[in-house]
N, C-alpha and C positions, 0 to 999 in steps of 0.2 A: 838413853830412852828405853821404857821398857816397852817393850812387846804384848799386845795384851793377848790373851788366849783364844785360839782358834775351832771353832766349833769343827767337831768330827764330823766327816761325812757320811752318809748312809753305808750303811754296814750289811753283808753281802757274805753268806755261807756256803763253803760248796763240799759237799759229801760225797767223795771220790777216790778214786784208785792214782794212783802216783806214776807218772809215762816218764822215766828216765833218760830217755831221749828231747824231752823237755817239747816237745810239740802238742801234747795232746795231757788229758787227765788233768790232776789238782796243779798243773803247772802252767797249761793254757787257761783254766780258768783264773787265777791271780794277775796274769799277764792282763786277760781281758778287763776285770775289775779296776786294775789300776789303771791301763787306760782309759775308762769309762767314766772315772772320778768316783767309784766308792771303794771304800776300805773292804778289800778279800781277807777272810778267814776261812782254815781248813778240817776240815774234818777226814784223815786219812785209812778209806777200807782196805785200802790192795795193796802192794807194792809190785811193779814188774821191771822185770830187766827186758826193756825195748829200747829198738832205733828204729833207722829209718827201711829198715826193710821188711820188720817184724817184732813178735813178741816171744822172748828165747822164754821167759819161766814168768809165773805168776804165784803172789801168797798171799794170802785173805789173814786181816788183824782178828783179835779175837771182836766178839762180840761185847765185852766187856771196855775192850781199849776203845772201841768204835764209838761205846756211851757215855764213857769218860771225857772224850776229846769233845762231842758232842755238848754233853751238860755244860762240861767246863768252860764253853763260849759265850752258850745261850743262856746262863744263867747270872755269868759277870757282865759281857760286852754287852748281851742284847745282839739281835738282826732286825733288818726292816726286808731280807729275804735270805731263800733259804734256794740251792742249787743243788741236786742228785745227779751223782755219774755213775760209774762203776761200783756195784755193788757184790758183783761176784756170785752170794749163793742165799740160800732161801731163809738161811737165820739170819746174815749182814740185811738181806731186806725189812725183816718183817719186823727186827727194830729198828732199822729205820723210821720204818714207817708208824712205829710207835711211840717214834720220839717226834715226828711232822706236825703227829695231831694231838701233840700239846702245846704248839709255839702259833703263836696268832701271828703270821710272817706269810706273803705269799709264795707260795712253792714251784719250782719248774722241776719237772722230774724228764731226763735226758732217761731212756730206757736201756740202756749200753748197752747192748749185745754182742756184738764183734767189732772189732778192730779194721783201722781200715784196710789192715792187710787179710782181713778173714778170718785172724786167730776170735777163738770164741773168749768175750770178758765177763760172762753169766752162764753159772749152772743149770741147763733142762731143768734141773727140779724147781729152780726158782720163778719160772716162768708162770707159775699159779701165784704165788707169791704177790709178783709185779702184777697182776693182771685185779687181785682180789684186795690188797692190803695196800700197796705202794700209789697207784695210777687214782686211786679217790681225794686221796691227799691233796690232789696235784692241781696248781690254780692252771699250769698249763703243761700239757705233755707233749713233746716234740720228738717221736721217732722218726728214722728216715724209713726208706721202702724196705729194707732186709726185715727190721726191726717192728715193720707193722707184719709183714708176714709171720714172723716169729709167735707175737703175740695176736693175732687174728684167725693166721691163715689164710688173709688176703694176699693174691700178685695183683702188685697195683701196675697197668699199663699203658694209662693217660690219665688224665684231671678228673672223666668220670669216675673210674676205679679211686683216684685220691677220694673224690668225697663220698664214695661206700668206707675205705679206710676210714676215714674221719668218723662217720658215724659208730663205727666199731670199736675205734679206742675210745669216742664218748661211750658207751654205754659201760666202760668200764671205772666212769666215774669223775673224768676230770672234768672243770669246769669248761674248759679250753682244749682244745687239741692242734696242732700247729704240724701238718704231715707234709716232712719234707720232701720233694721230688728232685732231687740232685741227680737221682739215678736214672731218670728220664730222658729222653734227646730232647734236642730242640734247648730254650732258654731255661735255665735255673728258675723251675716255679714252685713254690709253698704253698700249702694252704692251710689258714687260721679261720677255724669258726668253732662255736658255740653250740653249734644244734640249730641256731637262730641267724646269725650275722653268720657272712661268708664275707675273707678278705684274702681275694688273691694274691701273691706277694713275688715280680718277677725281676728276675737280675739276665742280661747277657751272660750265656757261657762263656768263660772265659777259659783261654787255652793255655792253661795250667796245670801241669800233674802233681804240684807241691801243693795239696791240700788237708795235709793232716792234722787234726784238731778241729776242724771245721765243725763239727758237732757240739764238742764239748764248747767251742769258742759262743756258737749262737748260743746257746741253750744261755751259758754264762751272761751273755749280753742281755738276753731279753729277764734274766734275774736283775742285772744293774738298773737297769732301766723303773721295773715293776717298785726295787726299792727306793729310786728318784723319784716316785709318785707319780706314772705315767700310765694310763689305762691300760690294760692289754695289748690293744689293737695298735698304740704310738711306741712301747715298750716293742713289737714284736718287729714290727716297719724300723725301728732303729735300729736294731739287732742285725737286721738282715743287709741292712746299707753298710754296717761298720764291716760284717761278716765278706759282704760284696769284695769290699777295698785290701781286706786282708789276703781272700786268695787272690787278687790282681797282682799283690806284692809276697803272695809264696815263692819262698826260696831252697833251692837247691843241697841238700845236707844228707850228707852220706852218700850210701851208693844205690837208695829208693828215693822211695815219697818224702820229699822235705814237708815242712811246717808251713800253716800261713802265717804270716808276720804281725802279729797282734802290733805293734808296734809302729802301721802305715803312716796312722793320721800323724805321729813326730816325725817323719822323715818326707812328710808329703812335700 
């Protein structure tokens, strides 16, 4: 009997640095893709030697390797989206972002800043960069509170301070802004708006200290989601339920912060 051919699924880019401890960077995001049912492809800016207690050394590709690996995807495969991580320094950005705004793909741009052990993953100089060339790109930008601070110089302190943040990384261009409040007390709450629509997005804090990758993992999910053909607002509310189940199921690796288990919903 022959087998007849299978349609590819939606195809999903993520433009990132490499977390060799395999919890976070170009490693959580493929993990995430393929759970989510589309096909990951990588585009590699960084490489670091990290685990789970930190980041020993970091080294940025050239910019040339960066648009090689780049074209070389989006020119054969095709995307139906496009996911920014770790970009490191203010020329890995600014082609980036020069390669964004020629692919008709919707874009999540993850603003990387530090690690979640505090090591820094972006250059100071790059931070005009990100703020001028990268963040307009962006169908949706999702910093956490360190990362809006960086880029604002907002301390966000409750939900009202989220939505000054919120308005501040819109004016730097993206369509969407999605400000994540993990670093908050009280419940894991998000907020996603436009300028126009506000949608609050809240999880129980869960008593987990295995949460590494958490960033890279959402951001990755609400790119799956965007290229299954789900509005923003259904793409970001799924992201954050898959994101949920993942830290419930972080596990213990090394002698730090383990990973969250991209991998829950098969073992649920």
């Amino acid at each position: 009997m022959q087998i007849p051919p299978l349609s590819p699924p939606p195809r999903v880019l993520t433009v990132a640095g490499s977390d060799s401890g395999g919890g976070a960077g170009i490693q959580a995001d493929l993990k995430t893709m393929l759970a989510l049912g589309v096909h990951g492809m990588s585009v590699l800016t960084a490489v670091t030697a990290q685990n789970s207690v930190g980041v020993q050394g970091a080294w940025e590709l050239p910019v040339e390797a960066v648009t090689a690996q780049y074209r070389s995807v989006v020119d054969d495969i095709g995307v139906q989206a496009v996911k920014t991580g770790m970009l490191a320094s203010a020329a890995l950005v600014s082609a980036v972002a020069g390669l964004l705004a020629t692919t008709d793909a919707p874009v999540v741009v993850d603003p990387v800043g530090v690690s979640k052990h505090g090591d820094s993953l972006l250059a100071a100089s790059a931070l005009d960069s990100v703020r001028r060339e990268l963040l307009p790109t962006a169908t949706v930008a999702t910093p956490n509170l360190d990362e809006v601070a960086q880029l604002t110089g907002i301390t966000v302190h409750d939900e009202d301070g989220m939505r000054e943040a919120a308005r501040a990384v819109l004016d730097f261009g993206p369509r969407w802004a999605l400000i994540k409040g993990g670093h908050l007390a009280g419940d894991a709450v998000d907020l996603l708006t436009d300028g126009t629509e506000e949608h609050w997005l809240r999880a129980p804090r869960l008593d987990n200290r295995h949460t590494h990758g958490t960033g890279c993992t959402l951001a990755s999910a609400v790119a799956a989601g965007l290229a299954r053909g789900l509005a923003v607002p259904e793409a970001v509310r799924a992201a954050k339920e898959y994101v949920t189940g993942a830290i419930a199921a972080g596990f213990a690796l090394g002698a730090g912060i383990g990973p969250v288990d991209h991998g829950w919903r098969q073992r649920a």
